[in-house]
N, C-alpha and C positions, 0 to 999 in steps of 0.2 A: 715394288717391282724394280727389278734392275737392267740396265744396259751394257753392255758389253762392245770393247772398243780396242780394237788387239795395233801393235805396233810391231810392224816386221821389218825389222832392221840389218844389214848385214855385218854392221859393226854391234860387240854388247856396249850398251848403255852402262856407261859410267858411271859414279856418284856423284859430279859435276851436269851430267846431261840430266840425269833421271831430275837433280834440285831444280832445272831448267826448267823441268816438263810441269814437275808440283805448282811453280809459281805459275799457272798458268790461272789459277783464282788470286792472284795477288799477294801482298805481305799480309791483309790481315786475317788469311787462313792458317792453320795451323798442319803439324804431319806426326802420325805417332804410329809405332809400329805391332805386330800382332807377330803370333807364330814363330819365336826367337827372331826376327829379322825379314823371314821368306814373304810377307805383305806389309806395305806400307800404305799408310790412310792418309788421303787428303779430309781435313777435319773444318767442319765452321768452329769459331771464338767459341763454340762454348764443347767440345770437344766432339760434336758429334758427327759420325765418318759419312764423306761425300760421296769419295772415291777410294776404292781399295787397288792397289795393284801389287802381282805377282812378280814374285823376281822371273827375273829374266830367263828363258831357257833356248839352248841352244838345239836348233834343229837340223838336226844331221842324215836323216833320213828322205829322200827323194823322191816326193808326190804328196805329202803333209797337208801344205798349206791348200793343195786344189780339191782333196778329199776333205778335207773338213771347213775350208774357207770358199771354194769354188774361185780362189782367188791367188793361179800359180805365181812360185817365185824361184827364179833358177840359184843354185848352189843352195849352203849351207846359210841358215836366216835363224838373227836371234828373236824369238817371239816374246813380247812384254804384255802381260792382258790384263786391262782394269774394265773394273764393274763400280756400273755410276748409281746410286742409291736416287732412282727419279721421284721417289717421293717431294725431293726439292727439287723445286724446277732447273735452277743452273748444270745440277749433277750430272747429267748428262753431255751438256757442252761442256765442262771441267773436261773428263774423260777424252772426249775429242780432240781438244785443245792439248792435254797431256799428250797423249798418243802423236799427234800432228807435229809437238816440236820433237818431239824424239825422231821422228822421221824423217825432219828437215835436219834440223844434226847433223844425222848420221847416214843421210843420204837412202832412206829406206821409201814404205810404203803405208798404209792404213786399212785396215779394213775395220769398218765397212768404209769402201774410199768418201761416203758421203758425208761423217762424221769429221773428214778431218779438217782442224783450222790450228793458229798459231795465234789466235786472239786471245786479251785477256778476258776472263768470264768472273766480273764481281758479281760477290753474293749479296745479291738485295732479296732476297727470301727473307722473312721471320722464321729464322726456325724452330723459334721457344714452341710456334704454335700447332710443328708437326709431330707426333708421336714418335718418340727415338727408335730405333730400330729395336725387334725383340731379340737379337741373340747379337752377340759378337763375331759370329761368322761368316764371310764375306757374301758365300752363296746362301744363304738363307733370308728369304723375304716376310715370311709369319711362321711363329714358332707357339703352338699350341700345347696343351698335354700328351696329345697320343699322334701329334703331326708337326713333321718340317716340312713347310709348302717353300718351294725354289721356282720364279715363275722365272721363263726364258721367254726370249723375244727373236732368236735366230733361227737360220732356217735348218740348221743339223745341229741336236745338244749331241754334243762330244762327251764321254767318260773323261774330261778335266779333273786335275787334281782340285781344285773348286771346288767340283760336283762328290768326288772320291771320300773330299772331307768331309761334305755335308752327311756323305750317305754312312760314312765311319762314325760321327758323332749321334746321330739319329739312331740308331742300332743299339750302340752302346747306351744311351738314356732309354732302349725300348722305344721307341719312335718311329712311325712309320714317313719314309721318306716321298712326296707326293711331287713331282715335278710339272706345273700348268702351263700349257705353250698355245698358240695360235693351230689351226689346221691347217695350216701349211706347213708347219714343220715337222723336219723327218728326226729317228732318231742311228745313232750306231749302232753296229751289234755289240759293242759294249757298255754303252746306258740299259740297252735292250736287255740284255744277262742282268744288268745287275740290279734291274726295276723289277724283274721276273718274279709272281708270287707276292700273294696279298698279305701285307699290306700295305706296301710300295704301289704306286700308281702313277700309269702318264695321263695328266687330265688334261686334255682337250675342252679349248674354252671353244666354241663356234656360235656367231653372233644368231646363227638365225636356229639351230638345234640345242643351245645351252650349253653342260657339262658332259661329255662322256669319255670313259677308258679309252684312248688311241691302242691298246693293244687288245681288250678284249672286245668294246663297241659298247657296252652296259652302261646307261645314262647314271650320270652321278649329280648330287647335290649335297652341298655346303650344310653338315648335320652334327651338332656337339664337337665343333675344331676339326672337324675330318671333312674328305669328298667318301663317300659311299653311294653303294647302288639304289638306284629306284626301281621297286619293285611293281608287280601288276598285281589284280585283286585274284592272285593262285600265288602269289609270293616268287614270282620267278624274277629275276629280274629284266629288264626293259632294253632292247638294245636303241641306240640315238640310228634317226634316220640317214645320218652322214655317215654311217659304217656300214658302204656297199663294198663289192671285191673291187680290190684294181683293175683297172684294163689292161685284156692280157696285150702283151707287148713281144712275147718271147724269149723274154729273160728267167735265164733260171739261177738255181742255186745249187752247188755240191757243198755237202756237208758232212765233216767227218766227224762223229764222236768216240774218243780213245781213253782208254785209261792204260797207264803201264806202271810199273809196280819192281822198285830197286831194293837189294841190301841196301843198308846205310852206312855206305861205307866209305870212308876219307877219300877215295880216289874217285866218286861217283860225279859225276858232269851231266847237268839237269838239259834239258831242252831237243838232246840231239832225237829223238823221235819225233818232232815239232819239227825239226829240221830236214828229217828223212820225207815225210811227209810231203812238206814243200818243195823238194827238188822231183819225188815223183811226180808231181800233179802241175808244177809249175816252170819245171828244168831249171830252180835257184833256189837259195836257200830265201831265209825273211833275210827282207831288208833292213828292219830295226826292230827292235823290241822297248817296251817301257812299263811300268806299273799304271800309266795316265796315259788321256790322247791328251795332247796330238804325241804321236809317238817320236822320242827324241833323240835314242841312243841308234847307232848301228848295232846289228845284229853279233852275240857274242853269247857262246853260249857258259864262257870261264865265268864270264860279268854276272852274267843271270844266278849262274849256281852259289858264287859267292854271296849273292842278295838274298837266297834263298836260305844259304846256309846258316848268314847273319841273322836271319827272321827266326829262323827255327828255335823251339817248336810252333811256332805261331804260323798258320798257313801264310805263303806267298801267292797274290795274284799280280798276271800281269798278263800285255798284250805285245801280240806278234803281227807284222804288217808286212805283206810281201811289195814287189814292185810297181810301180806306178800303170803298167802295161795288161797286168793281169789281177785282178781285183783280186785281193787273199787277205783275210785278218780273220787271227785265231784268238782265243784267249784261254790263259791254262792257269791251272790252282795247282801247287804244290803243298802234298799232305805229308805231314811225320806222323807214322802210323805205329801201330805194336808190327805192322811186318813189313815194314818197312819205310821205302820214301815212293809217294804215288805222284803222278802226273794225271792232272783230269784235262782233257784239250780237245775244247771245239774248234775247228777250223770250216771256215765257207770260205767258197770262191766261187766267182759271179762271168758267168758266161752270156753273151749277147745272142738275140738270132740270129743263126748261121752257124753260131759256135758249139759243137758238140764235147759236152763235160767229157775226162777223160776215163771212164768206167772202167775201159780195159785196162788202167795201170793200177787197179784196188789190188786186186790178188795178189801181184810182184810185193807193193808193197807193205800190203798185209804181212805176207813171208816174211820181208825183211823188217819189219816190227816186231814179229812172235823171237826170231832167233838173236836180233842185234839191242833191241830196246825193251825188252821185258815187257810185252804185249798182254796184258788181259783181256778185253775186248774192242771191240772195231765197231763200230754199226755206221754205218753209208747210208746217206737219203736224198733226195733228188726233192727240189720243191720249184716254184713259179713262186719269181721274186726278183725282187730288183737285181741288176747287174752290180751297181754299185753298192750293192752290198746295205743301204740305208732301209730304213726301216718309217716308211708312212702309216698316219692314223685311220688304216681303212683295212677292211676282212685281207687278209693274205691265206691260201692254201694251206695245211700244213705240210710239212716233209714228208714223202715215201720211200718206207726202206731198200735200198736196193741190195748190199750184201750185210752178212752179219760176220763177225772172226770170234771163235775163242781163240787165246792163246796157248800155250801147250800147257801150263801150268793147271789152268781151270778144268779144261780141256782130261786133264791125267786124272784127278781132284772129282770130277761128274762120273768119268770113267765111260770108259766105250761102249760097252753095254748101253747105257743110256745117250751119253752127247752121239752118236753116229747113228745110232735109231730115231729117232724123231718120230711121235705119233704120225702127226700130218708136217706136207711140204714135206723138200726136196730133201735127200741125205747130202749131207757134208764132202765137200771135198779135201784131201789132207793138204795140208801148204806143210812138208815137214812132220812135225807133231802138233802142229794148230788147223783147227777143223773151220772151215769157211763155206758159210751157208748163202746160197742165193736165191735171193727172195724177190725179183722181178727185175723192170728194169726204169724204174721210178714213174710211171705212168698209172700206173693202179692202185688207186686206194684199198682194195685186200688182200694189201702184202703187209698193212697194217695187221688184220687179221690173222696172217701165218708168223708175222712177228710176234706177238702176242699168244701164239699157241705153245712157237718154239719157245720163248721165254720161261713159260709156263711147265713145259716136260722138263726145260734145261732145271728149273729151280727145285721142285723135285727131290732133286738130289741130294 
């Protein structure tokens, strides 16, 4: 297991401060580095890593640390984060103790504030007599044949470049990536996207239910290097009795899924439909964008397209984060295709009670998708869900669709004969030459049903 011990500082740490922070297990530990440079290991005498820490990253985007830390910090703050390998006892206070003189330094802060100290932490471990760690990667705690198990101990896992690599690496060997946390912790919707689909899993350890899926409820247990379902004597599998619905509260969710679809053409500038989006629904653009949380660049959509352009053909993903004020984080894939350059983008935003989603602004900017950003489809759903946007290990509602968009393309492609007929459910109304279907108004579960019908005549074609 590991611990986690981030240093929020508003000066970056030095090469002078960071050596300050290492000696915090004394002279006779050792430091070696991973990753050309970007992790540095505090190491026992015989080289084996205590403490890993990430370079430094500067955070320029504005509500950061209190969405993923619950722990606000005003202005721009450099974040440093090491993970203490607790299989040795010390590893842990190392971490603290690193983090703690960075802080004092540099006049910053700790989280978790309760980890921090400025003491030295020898290692009186034996460590010949603990099993070395199985991989070289900072986040990975057991590394099996057909599993990278990454146990977390905080109360939100964040899509960290940490976690990004782990689940890069795991993929690539074929591995299924299993992340195991306590029941009280929540996750992002971008751990949430990218755990989605077995055989990835959040395993929920709960002392008095055992193992079960935080996202689907299905009791799990430790079976040939993997967590897998427990079945019952008809072979279904078993849900854990800790996966009831939330209590409703009144919080919902707007959720928009889009695809838009470019030439590929030298003058093409990625994001501005992610961008449209967010000024309809939220009157600004995102605040920052990043490949990893915590998200650390300001919004730019020149920066984004060049990241993408550099990647290509290889997809680019990344995340968008609106203001601190109104809950908004997207996350979008960029594909090089035979027809082109596509944008795939989820966006939620989290409305409290009292607060009415903005429904009537879908159609405007439906429109202004289909004619300014190369709109292929739109579908809008309305769910019961957290405000902030987090994601706990307990039944959630699913989404109900409220509108659908073709854009004129697909739209032309189906042909009007067919897209403006619809067996059943409503006919389309034009936005231009893109057809926009309404299919409730996210309260009823069979708009699912008429989604599913229209889908069905649309494809058809």
């Amino acid at each position: 297991m590991t611990k986690d011990v981030i240093a929020l500082t508003p000066k970056m740490p030095d090469l002078r401060t960071l050596l300050a922070g290492l000696y915090a297990g004394g002279p006779d530990l050792g430091v070696n580095t991973l990753a050309d440079g970007a992790v540095v290991q505090l190491c026992a005498p015989d080289g084996r890593p205590l403490v890993s820490v990430e370079a430094p990253i500067l955070i320029q985007v504005p509500g950061e640390t209190a969405r993923l830390l619950d722990h606000p910090v005003d202005g721009p703050v450099w974040w440093t984060e090491a993970r203490a390998f607790t299989a040795v006892a010390e590893a842990g206070r190392l971490a603290g103790s690193f983090a703690g003189r960075l802080a004092t330094v540099l006049g910053g802060t700790v989280w978790p504030p309760e980890a921090a100290t400025t003491d030295v932490v020898p290692l009186t471990t034996d460590v010949s007599a603990i099993p070395a760690p199985a991989t070289g990667a900072p986040a990975v705690d057991v590394l099996t044949n057909p599993t990278a198990v990454v146990i977390q101990d905080r109360p939100l896992v964040a899509m960290t470049s940490w976690l990004a690599d782990a689940l890069r690496t795991a993929t690539t060997a074929d591995r299924a990536l299993q992340i195991v946390t306590p029941p009280t912790t929540r996750l992002t919707l971008p751990t949430r996207t990218a755990l989605r689909g077995l055989p990835n899993r959040w395993v929920v350890q709960d002392p008095e239910h055992g193992y079960y899926d935080g996202l689907s409820g299905a009791l799990l247990h430790w079976k040939n290097g993997n967590f897998t379902s427990v079945h019952d004597d008809q072979g279904a599998p078993r849900v854990a009795a800790a996966f009831t619905s939330t209590p409703e509260t009144g919080d919902r969710q707007l959720i928009l899924t889009l695809r838009t679809r470019h030439p590929a053409d030298k003058d093409l500038v990625l994001g501005r439909a992610l961008e449209t989006a967010f000024q309809h629904l939220t009157g600004a653009p995102p605040a920052g964008w990043s490949t990893a949380e915590p998200v650390n660049l300001r919004w730019s959509t020149r920066e984004l397209t060049d990241l993408a352009r550099a990647r290509a053909p290889r997809p680019t993903w990344l995340i968008a984060v609106g203001s601190p004020n109104r809950p908004a984080l997207a996350t979008m894939r960029v594909l090089r295709t035979p027809a082109g350059v596509e944008e795939n983008i989820t966006l939620a935003l989290g409305y409290g009670k009292g607060e009415a989603p903005p429904l009537a602004a879908i159609e405007e900017l439906a429109a202004e998708l289909d004619i300014q950003h190369g709109l292929v489809t739109l579908l809008t759903t309305l769910r019961t869900a957290r405000r902030d946007l987090t994601v706990p290990p307990r039944l959630e509602h699913p989404p109900i669709p409220v509108t659908f968009t073709l854009g004129h393309d697909v739209a032309r492609r189906i042909g009007p004969a067919r897209a403006e007929r619809p067996l059943e459910g409503p006919a389309p109304v034009q936005l231009g030459s893109a057809l926009h279907y309404s299919l409730g108004d996210g309260t009823d579960p069979d708009a699912w049903t008429s989604f599913q019908h229209l889908s069905e005549h649309l494809k058809q074609a």
